[in-house]
C-alpha positions as CSV (number, residue, x, y, z in Angstrom):
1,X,-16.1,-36.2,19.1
2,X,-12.5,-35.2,19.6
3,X,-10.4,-33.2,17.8
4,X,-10.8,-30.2,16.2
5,X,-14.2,-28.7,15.7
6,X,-15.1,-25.8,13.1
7,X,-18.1,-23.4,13.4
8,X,-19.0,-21.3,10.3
9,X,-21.8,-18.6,9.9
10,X,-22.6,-17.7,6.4
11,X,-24.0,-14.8,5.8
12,X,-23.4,-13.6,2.3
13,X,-26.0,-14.3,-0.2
14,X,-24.0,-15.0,-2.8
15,X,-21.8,-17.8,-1.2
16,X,-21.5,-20.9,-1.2
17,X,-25.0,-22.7,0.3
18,X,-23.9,-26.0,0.5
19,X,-20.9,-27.0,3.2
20,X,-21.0,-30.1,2.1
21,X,-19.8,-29.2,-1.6
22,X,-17.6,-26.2,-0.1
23,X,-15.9,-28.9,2.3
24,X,-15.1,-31.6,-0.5
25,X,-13.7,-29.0,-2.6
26,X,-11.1,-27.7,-0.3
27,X,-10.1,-30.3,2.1
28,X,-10.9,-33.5,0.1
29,X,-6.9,-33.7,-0.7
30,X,-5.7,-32.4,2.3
31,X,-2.6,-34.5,3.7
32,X,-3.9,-36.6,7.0
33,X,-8.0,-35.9,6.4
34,X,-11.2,-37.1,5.1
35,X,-14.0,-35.2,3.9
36,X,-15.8,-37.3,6.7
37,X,-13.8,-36.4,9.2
38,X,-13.6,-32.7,8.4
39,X,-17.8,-32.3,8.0
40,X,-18.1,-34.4,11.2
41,X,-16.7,-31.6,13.1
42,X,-17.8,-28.8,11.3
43,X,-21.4,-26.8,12.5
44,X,-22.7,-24.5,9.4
45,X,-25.2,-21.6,10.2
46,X,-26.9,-19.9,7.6
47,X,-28.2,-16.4,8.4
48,X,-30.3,-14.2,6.1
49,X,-30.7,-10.9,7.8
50,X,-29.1,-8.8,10.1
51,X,-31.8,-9.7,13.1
52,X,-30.9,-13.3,12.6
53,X,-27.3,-12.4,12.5
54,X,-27.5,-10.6,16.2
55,X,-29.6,-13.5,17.5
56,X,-26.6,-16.1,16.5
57,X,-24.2,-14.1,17.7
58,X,-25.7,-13.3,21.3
59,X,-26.3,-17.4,21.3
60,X,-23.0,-18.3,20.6
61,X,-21.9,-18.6,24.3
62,X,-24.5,-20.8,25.3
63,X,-23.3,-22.8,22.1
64,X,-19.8,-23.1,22.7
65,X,-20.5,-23.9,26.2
66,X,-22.1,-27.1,24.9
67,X,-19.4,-27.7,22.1
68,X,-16.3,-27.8,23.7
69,X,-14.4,-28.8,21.3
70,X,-15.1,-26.0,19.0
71,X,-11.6,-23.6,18.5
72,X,-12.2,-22.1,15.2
73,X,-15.5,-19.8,13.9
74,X,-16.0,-17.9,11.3
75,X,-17.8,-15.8,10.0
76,X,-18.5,-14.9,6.7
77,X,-19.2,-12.2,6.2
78,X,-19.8,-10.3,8.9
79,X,-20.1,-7.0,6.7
80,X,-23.1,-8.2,4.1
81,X,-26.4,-7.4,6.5
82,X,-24.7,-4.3,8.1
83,X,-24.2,-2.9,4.4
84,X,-27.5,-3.1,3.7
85,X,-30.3,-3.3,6.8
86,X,-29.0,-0.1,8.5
87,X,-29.9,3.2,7.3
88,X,-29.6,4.5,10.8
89,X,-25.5,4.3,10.8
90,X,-25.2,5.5,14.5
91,X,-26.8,2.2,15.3
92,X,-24.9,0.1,12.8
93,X,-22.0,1.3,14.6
94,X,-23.2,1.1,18.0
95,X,-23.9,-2.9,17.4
96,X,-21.0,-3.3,15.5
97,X,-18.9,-2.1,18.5
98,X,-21.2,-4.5,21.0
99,X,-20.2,-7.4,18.0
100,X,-17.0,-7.0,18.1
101,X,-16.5,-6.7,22.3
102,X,-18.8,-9.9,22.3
103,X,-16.4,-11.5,19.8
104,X,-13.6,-11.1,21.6
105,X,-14.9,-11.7,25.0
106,X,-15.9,-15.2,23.8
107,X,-12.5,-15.7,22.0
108,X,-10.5,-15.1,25.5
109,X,-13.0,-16.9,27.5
110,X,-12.9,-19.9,24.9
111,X,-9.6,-19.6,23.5
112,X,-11.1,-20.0,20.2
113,X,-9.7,-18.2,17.0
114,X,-12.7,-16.2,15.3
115,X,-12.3,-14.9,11.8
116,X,-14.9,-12.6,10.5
117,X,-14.7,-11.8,7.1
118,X,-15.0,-8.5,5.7
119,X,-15.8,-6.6,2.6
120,X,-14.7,-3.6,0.9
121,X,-15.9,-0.8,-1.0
122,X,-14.9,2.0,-3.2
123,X,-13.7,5.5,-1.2
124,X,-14.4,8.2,-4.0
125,X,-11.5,11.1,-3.9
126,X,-12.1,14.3,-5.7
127,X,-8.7,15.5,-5.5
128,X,-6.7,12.2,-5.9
129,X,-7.2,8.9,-7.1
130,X,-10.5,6.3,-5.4
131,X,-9.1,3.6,-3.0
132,X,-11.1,0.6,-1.4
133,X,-11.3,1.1,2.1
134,X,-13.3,-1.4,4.9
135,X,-16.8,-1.8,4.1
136,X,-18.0,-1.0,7.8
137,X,-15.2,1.5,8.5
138,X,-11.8,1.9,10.3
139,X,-13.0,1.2,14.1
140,X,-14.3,-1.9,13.3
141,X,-11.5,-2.7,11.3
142,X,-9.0,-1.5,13.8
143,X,-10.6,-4.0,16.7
144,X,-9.4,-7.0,14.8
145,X,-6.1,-8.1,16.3
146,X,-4.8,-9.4,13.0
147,X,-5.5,-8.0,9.4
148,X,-5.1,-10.2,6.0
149,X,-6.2,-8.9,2.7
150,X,-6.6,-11.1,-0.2
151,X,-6.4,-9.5,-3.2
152,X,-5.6,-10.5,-7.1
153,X,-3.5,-8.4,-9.4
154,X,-6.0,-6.4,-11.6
155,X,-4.2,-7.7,-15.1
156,X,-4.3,-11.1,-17.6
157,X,-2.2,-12.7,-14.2
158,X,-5.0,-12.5,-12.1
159,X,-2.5,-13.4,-9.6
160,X,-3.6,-13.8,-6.0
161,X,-1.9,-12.0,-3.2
162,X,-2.0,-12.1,0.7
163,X,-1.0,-8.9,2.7
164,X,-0.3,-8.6,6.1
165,X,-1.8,-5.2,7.2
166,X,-1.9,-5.4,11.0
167,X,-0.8,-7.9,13.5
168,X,1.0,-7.5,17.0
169,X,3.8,-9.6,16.3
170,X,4.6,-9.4,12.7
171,X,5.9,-5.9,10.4
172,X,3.6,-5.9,7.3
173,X,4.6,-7.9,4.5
174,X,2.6,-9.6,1.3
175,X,3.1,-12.8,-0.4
176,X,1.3,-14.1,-3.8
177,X,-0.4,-17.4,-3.1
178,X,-2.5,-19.7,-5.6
179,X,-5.7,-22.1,-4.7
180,X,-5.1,-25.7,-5.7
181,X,-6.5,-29.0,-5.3
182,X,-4.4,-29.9,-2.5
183,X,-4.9,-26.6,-0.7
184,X,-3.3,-23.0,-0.7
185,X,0.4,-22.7,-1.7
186,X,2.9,-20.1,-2.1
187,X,4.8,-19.2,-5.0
188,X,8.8,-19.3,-4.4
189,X,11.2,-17.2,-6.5
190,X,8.7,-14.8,-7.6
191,X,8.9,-10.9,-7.8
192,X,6.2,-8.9,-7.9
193,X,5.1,-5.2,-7.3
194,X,1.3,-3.8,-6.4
195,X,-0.6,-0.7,-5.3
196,X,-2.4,-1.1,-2.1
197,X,-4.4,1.5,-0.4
198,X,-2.6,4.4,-2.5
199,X,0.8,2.5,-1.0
200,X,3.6,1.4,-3.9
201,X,4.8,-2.6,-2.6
202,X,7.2,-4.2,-4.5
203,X,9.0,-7.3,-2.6
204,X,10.8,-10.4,-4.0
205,X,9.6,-13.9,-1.9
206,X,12.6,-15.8,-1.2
């Protein structure tokens, strides 16, 4: 089939287990596609360890060498297992660094765009306020060529924001955003002001 193809790896226990549902609810009133068309082209893993999660990965070559078509994966999340399976940490880092080289090997050979989602946790200061930092550290963080964080505002807005953190191209920036039946829009004319990382951003969309 032409066109563009979609490969997603699920990891997180606590998503979403059926693509099917997950597909009709965000694309079914997308401008110019059918929920047909968009689960024709769509390949859904499920992993449920970390071993599992390593096999996938090292297969994914032979995969996309026999889906051409595929230019977008991701992979969510890429964090849960590594949380959670690895007591050792000089090993969880060790294969997180041989993940992420393998990633981006396979995203230059294939020209694919790969998005791995990640989690965060809570970094407890003694001497200053708690921040939430990368669940599986800076270095991994840092070999992702472009950084989003989604975020809400922590009040009765519960609005949802979008910030730019790193990206080779672009200076930092954030933008509020809402979720609706006909996909992700932005939010024109609106102020707004949050704390990020310790960091004060206030910023007016235009």
């Amino acid at each position: 089939q032409s066109g563009l193809h979609i490969l997603c790896m699920t990891s997180d226990v606590s998503s979403v287990s059926d693509p099917q549902c997950e597909g009709r609810r965000r694309f079914g009133q997308a401008k110019q596609l059918t929920v047909d068309s968009v689960l024709a082209n769509m390949h859904y893993f499920r992993v449920h360890t970390a071993t599992e999660q390593r096999a996938l990965l090292n297969s994914l070559e032979k995969f996309l060498n026999s889906h051409q078509h595929v230019r977008l994966v991701v992979i969510d999340s890429i964090a849960f297992h590594f949380r959670q399976d690895f007591p050792d940490m000089s090993q969880r880092t060790r294969i997180l660094n041989e993940s992420s080289l393998l990633l981006m090997r396979l995203a230059d050979k294939f020209s694919l765009a790969i998005v791995s989602i990640n989690q965060v946790t809570t970094k407890v200061s003694t001497d200053g306020p708690s921040m939430l930092v990368p669940a599986l550290g800076e270095s991994f963080a840092h070999a992702c060529t472009t950084r989003v964080i989604l975020h809400w505002q922590q009040d009765h807005t519960k609005q949802r924001y979008a910030h730019l953190y790193k990206s080779p191209r672009l200076p930092q920036s954030t933008a509020p955003f809402r979720v609706e039946k006909n996909g992700i829009r932005g939010l024109a004319g609106s102020s707004y002001t949050i704390h990020l990382g310790g960091c004060l951003i206030g910023q007016k969309r235009p």
